[in-house]
N, C-alpha and C positions, 0 to 999 in steps of 0.2 A: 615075550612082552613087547619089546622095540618093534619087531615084526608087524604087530598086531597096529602097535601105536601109527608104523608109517603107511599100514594098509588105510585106517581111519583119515591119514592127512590126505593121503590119494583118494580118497572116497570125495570129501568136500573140496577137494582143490579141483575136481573135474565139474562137481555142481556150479561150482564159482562162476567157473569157464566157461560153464552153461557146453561143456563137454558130455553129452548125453550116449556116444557113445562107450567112452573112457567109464564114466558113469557106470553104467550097466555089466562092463564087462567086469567092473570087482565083484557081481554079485552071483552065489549061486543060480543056479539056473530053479531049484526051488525052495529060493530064497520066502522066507516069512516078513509082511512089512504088519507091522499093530499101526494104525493111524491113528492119530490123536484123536481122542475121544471118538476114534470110531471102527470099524469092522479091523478082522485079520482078511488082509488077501495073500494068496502065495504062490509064486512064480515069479521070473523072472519078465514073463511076458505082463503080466499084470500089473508088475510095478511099473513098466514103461507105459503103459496106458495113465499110469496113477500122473507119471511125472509130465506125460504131456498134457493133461488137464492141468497142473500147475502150472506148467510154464504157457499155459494159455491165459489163465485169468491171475497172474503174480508174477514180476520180478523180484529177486530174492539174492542178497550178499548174505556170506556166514561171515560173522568176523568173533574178535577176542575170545578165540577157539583155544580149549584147554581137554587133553585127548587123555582115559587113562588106561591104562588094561593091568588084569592079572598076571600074575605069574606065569600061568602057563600058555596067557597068549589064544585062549578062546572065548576071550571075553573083555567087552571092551565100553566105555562113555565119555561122551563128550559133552562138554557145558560151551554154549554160544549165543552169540545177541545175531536177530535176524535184523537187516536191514531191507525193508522191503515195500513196493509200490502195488497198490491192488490196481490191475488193468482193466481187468472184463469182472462183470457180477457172475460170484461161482453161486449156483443155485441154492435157497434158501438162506444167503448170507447178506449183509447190507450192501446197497447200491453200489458199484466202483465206479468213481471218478477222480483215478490217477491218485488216490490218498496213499501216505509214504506211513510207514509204524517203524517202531524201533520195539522188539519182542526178545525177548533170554527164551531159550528153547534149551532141551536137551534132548538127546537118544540116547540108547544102549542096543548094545549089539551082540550078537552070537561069532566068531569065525569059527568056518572049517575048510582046510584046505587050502587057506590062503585067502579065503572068499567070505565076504561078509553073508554070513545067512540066515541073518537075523538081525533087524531092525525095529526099534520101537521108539517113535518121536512121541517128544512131549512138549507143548505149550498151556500160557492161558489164555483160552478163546473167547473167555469174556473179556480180558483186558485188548485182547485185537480187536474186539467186535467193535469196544469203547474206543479204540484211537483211528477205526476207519466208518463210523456209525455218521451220517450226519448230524448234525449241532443242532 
């Protein structure tokens, strides 16, 4: 369980860091991402495509991070507030110009092998749409 719990703090403390190497390397190589209310992709290589489209159009802090896992350490959730600035307009989403949200998100995840191989984020995207929409 501890394992699992300090796999997930290394997981987001490399996001933080904006560490995209560090990042990538917890994850299997055909790792599963669900994205928030949308597609499954899977690979290791796809998810790096996913994250550099985000950190194109979003800066993003994870904070008041609360990690839990199972017993036996293949299974694992985290509850967090995103602190975050929309940079670039991500396609079909409203205009960005530099607007800051403050978002509760959560994931849950699969390990195997010491490696996250399974991701599934959750937010609400109507409530972000409503604090970076213009007025």
């Amino acid at each position: 369980m501890q394992q699992a719990i300090t796999l997930i703090e290394q997981y987001y403390q490399a996001f933080n860091n904006g560490d995209m190497n560090a990042f990538l390397s917890l994850l299997t190589d055909d790792v599963v991402h669900d994205i928030n209310q949308g597609a499954r992709e899977q690979g290791k290589e796809e998810f790096g495509k996913f994250m550099q489209k985000m950190n194109h159009h979003y800066k993003e802090q994870l904070v008041d991070m609360v990690i839990m896992a199972n017993e036996a350490g293949d299974r694992a959730a985290a509850e967090f507030v995103v602190l975050g600035e929309y940079l670039r307009t991500d396609e079909g989403l409203p205009e960005a110009a530099g607007q800051t949200y403050r978002l509760p998100a959560g994931a849950f995840f699969e390990i195997r092998g010491g490696k996250v191989a399974r991701i599934s984020n959750y937010y609400n995207l109507n409530d972000w749409i409503a604090q970076v929409a213009p007025n």
